[in-house]
N, C-alpha and C positions, 0 to 999 in steps of 0.2 A: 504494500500500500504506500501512496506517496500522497505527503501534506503538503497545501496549497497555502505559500501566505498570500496572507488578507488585502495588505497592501500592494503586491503588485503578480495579479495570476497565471503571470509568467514561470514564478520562480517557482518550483519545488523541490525537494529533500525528502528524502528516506527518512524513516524513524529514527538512525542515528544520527544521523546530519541535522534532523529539526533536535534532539533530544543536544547534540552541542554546541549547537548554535544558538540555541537558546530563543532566536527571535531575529526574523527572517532581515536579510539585508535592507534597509531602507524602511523598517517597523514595520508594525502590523503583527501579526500571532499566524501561527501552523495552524491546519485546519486538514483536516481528513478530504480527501477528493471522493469520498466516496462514503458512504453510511450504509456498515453491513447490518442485515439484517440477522435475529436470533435466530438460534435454532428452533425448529416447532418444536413446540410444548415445552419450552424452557423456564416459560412464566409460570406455567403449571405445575414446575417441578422445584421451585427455588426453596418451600420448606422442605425440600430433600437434602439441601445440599446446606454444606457449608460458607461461612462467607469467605474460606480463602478460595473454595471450588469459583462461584460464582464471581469472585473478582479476577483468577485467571481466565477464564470463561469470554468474558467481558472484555480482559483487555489483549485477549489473542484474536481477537475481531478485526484487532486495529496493529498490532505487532506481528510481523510477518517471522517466523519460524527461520526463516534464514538472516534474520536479525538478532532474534535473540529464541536461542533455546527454553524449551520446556524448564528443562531444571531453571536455568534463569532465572524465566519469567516467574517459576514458581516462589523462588527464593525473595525476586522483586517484591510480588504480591503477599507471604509471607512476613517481610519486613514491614509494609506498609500498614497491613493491615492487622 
């Protein structure tokens, strides 16, 4: 997936690239080019799941697997939350 800044829709960056950049050339914020949708029946299933389940869940919609690994992301969402 690649994030689009705000200010000028030219430019985009990878997850890492917006994750170190911090804030796209010339202002404006990273923004997803895309909004995945959930999986079916994910909302029907979230008192199943834990909240670290559903925050890697969540934030593997938008971090792409050859960015960052499973363990990673796991550890990411772990810490965070």
């Amino acid at each position: 997936m690649l994030y689009r800044s705000t200010a000028d829709p030219a430019h985009c960056a990878t997850f890492r690239e917006a994750v170190l950049n911090g804030t796209p050339p010339g202002g404006g914020l990273y923004m997803p080019t895309e909004a995945p949708r959930l999986p079916d029946g994910f909302s029907a299933r979230l008192g199943e799941r834990s909240v670290e389940e559903i925050g890697f869940a969540l934030a593997r919609l938008f971090i792409a697997t050859d960015e960052m690994s499973d363990a990673e992301l796991e550890a990411v969402v772990r810490y965070t939350l």
